[in-house]
C-alpha positions as CSV (number, residue, x, y, z in Angstrom):
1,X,0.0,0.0,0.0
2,X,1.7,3.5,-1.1
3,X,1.4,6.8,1.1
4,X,-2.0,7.8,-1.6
5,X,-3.8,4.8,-0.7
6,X,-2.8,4.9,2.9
7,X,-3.5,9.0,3.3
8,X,-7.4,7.8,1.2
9,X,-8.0,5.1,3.8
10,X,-7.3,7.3,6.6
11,X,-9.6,10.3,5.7
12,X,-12.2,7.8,5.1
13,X,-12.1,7.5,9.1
14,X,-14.2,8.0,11.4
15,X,-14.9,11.9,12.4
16,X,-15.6,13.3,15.9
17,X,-17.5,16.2,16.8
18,X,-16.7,17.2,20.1
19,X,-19.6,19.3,21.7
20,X,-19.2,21.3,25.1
21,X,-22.2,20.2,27.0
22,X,-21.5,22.8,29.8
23,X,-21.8,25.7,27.7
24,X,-24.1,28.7,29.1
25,X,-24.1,32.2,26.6
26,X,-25.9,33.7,29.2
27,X,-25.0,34.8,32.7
28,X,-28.4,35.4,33.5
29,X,-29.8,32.7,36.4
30,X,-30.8,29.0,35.0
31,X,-33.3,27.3,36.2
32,X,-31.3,23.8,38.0
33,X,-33.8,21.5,35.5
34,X,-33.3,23.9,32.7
35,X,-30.3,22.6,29.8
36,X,-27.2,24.2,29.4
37,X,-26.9,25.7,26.0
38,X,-24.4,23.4,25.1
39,X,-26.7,20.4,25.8
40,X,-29.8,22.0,23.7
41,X,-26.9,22.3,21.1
42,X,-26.0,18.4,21.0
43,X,-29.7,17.8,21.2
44,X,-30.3,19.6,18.3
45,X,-27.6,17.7,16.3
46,X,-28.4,14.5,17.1
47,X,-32.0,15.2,16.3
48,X,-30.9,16.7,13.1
49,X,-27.8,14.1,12.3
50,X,-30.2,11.0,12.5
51,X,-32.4,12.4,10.0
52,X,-30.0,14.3,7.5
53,X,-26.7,12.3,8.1
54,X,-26.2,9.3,5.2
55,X,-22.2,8.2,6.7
56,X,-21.8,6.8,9.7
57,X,-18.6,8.2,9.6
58,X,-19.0,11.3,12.0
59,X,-19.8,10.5,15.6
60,X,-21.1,13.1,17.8
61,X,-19.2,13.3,21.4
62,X,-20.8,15.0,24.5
63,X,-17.8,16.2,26.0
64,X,-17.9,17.4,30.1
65,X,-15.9,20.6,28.9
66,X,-13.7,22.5,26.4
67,X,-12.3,25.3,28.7
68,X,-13.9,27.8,26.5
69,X,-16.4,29.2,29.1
70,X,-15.8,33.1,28.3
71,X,-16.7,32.1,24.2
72,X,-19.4,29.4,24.9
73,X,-20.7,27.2,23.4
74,X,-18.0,25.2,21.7
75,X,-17.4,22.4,19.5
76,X,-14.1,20.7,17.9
77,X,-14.0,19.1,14.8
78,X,-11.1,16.1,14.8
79,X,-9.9,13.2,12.8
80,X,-6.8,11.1,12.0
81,X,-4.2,13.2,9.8
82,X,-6.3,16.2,9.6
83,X,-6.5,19.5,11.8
84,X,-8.8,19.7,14.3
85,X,-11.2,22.6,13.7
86,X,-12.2,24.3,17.5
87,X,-15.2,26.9,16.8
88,X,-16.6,29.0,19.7
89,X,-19.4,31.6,20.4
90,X,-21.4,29.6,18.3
91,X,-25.0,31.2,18.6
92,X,-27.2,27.7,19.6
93,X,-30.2,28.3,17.3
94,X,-29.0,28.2,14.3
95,X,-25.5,26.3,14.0
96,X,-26.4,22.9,13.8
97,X,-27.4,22.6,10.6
98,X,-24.2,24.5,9.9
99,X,-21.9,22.0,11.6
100,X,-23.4,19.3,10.0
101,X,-22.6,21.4,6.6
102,X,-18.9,21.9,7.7
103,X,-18.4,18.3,8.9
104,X,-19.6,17.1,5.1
105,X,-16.8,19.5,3.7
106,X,-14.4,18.2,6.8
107,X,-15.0,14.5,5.8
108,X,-14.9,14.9,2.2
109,X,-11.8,16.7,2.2
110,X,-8.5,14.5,1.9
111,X,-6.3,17.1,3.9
112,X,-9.3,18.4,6.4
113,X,-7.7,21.7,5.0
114,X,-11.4,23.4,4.4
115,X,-10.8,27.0,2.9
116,X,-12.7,29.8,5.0
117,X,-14.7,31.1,2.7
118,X,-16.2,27.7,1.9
119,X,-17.5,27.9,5.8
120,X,-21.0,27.8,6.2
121,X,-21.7,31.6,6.9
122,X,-23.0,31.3,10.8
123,X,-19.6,29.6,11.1
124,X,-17.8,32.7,9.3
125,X,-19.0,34.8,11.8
126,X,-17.5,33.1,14.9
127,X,-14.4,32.5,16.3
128,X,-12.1,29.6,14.6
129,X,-8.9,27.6,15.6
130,X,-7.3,25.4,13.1
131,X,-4.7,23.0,15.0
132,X,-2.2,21.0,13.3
133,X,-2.6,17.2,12.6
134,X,0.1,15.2,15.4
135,X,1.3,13.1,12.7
């Protein structure tokens, strides 16, 4: 098997989205019953990802924390070989269909190298880091 073959095979694997279930955009006082917005977030993408998604090859990960609580809510995009994409201050009501949009460019993409502008535009708008792959 040559380094072509090898590199295909890999980006054909499995995709995580990592979602920060402790998220809160407001300081205002929450109910003790009432979901953190990053839990209505997850919610929203699995509801939306087991309608809309055809590959099993992203899995979506409730994750405790992202240490992002001054740009909640957060979510990391990450996979063998390819960068891991962190995006905060994502607005919760309308940015799931929009990481579900990113994470079809993310897996379709040999490198994971998505260009900006190819973002969906509610991702544009907030803030992006782009880590190296640990090869």
């Amino acid at each position: 098997m040559d380094k072509v073959e090898l590199r295909v095979i890999i980006s054909m694997a499995k995709v995580s989205l990592f979602v920060c279930q402790s998220c809160r955009q407001s300081s205002a006082k929450q109910y003790a019953d009432q979901p953190t917005d990053g839990t209505q977030l997850l919610d929203q993408l699995n509801l939306i990802s087991i309608e809309k998604i055809q590959s099993n090859n992203l899995e979506v990960k409730p994750v405790s924390c992202l240490w992002v609580c001054d740009r909640p809510c957060a979510v990391a995009f990450s996979a063998p070989t390819k960068p891991t994409y962190l995006f905060t201050t994502l607005p919760t009501d309308e940015t799931a269909p929009a990481l579900l949009q990113f994470s079809h460019l993310y897996l379709n993409s040999t490198t994971g190298d998505i260009p900006w502008k190819q973002f969906p535009a509610v991702l544009q708008s907030t803030n992006i880091a782009k880590i190296p792959p640990a090869e």
